[in-house]
N, C-alpha and C positions, 0 to 999 in steps of 0.2 A: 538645824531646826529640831527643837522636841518632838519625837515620838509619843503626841498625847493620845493616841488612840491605837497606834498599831500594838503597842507593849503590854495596855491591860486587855487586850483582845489576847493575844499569846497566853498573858493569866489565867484568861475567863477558860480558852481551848484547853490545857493544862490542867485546870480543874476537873474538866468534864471529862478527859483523859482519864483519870484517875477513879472518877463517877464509875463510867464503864466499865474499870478494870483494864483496858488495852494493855495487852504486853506488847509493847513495840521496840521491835529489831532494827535498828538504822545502823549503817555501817557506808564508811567512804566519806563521810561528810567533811573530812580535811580536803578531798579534791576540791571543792566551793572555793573561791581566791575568797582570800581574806578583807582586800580591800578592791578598788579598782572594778569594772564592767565585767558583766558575765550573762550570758542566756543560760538561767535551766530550763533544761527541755523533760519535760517528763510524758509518759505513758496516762491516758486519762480512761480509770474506771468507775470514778466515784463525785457523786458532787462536792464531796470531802478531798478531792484531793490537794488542793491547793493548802489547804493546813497544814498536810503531813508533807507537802516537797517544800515547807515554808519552815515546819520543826527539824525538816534535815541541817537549813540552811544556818538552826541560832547557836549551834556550836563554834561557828565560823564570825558570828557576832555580828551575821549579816541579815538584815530583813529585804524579804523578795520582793518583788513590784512585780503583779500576776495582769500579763492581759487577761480580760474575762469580760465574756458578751456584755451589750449596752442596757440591755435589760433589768439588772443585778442592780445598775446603778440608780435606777429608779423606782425600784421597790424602797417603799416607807421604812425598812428598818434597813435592810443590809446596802440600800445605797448611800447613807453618811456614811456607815461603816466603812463600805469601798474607799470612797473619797480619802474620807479619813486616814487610811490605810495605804495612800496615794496608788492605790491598784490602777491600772489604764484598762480604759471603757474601749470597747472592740463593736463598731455599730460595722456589721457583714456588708452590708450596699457602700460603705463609704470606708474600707480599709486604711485609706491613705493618712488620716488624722490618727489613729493608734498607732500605724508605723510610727510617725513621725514622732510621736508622744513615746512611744518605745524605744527609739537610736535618741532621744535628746538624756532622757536617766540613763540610756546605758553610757554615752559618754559625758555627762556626769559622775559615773562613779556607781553606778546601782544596779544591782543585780534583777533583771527583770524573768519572769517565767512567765514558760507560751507552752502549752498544748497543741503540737502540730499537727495531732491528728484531729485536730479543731470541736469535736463532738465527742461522747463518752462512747466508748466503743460495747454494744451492747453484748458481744460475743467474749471479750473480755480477750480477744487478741488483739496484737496491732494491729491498728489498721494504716494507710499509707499515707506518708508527712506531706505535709505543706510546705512549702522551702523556704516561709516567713522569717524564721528562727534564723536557719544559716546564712540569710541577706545580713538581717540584722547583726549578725555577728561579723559579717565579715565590713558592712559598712562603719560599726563601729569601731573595729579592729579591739574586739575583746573573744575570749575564749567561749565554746559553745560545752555546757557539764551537764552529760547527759545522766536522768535518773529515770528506776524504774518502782513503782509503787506494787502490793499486795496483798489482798486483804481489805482495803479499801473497801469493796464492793458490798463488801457484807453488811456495813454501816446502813450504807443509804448512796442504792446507784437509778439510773434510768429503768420503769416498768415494775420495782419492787418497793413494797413498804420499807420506812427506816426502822432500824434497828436499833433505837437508844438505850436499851436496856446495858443491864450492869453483865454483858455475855461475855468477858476475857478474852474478846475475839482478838486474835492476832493478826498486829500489822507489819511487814514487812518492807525495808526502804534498803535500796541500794545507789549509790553515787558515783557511778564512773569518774574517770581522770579525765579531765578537762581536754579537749579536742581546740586544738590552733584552727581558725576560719580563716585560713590564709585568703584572700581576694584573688592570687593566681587561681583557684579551683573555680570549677564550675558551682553555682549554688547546688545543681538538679542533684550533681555528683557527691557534692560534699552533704548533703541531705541524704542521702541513700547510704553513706556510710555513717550519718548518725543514727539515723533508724535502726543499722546491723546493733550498734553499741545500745541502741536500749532495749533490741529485742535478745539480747546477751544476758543483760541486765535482769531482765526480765524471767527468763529461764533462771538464773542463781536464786533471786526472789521466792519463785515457785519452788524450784529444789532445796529452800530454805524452810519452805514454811510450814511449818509444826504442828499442822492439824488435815484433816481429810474429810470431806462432809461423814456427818453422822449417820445416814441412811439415804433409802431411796426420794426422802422428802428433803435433803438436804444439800441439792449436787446441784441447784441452779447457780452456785455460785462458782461453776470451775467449767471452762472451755472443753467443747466438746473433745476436742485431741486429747486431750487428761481426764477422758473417761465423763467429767458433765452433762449437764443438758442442758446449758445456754447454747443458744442457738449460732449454727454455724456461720460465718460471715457471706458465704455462698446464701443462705435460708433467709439473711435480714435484706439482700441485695433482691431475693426473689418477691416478697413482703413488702419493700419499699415501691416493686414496679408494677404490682398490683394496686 
């Protein structure tokens, strides 16, 4: 079936890319199978992320299928889009229908992307997976290709205004080699080692990327362990129980 919407979305993103100025660094994007089922898992810092683990994916000649909450789906502009885009609607009280909507494209043949850390991580480290992903991979018997994103943030993440200006912000992408969900593993086990692979990934990303904030006005955007002032994961834990 035509891609009547997902393609000139990719145009429309692509343009605005250019808008910006992004210099985006992606690297690894031959690991994505070319044909055939795959979960990318990627690291979520941005509400832009699914663009950029979706622009890793069109080298590969593959368009991703992003679960992304129910909400998305009903807003008056970007819920056709969704649809459109055949993205899968995640309503949190009733998981069982997104699963299911999620292992029927993957065996199909489609590459679908999950955020297992489910929510944008506002400390800008991992935070710890949901074992969604590795079910799915191992019940549809296709490979789990972990990636990590960078730079994202600075666009437009959770608690900060966006950034659409024409800023050269650099983005950062990296794509692991593809992980076997063999069904002898445990999910909890095989989840815990895709987590190590994108906080790997993650580390390369950051040791890649080509700027440093500008000043002491400019450091919300980098984990406090990297010298930042986003707030530590211990400070959003203490913050959430107040």
């Amino acid at each position: 079936m035509a891609e009547l919407v997902y393609r000139p979305v990719i145009g429309l993103a692509r343009t605005m890319f250019k808008v910006w100025d992004l210099k985006i660094d992606c690297r690894g994007s031959e690991n994505i199978p070319r044909t055939g089922g795959a979960v990318l898992v990627s690291n979520h810092i941005s509400y832009l992320d699914f663009i950029f683990d979706g622009l890793a994916a069109l080298p590969q000649k593959r368009l991703v299928r992003f679960m992304a909450k129910e909400s998305v789906f009903r807003h008056r502009i970007s819920g056709p889009l969704m649809r459109g885009m055949k993205h899968i609607p995640v309503d949190r009280k009733q998981g069982e229908a997104a699963y299911a909507h999620a292992l029927d494209s993957l065996k199909s043949g489609e590459v679908v992307g999950v955020f297992p850390e489910a929510t944008i991580s506002e400390s800008f480290t991992l935070k710890s997976f949901k074992s969604g992903a590795a079910r799915l991979a191992q019940e549809a018997g296709v490979p789990l290709v972990p990636v990590a994103l960078w730079g994202t943030q600075r666009l437009w993440t959770k608690g900060h205004p966006r950034n659409f200006k024409r800023s050269h912000t650099p983005i950062t992408i990296r794509v692991g080699e593809a992980m076997e969900a063999s069904r002898e593993q445990y999910a909890g086990a095989l989840t815990r080692r895709l987590r190590e692979r994108v906080q790997e990934l993650l580390e390369a990303a950051q040791r890649a990327y080509p700027v440093r904030p500008k000043g002491p006005d400019d450091t919300w955007w980098m984990p406090a362990h990297l010298g930042g002032t986003a707030p530590t994961p211990e400070q959003l834990r203490t913050a959430q129980a107040h």
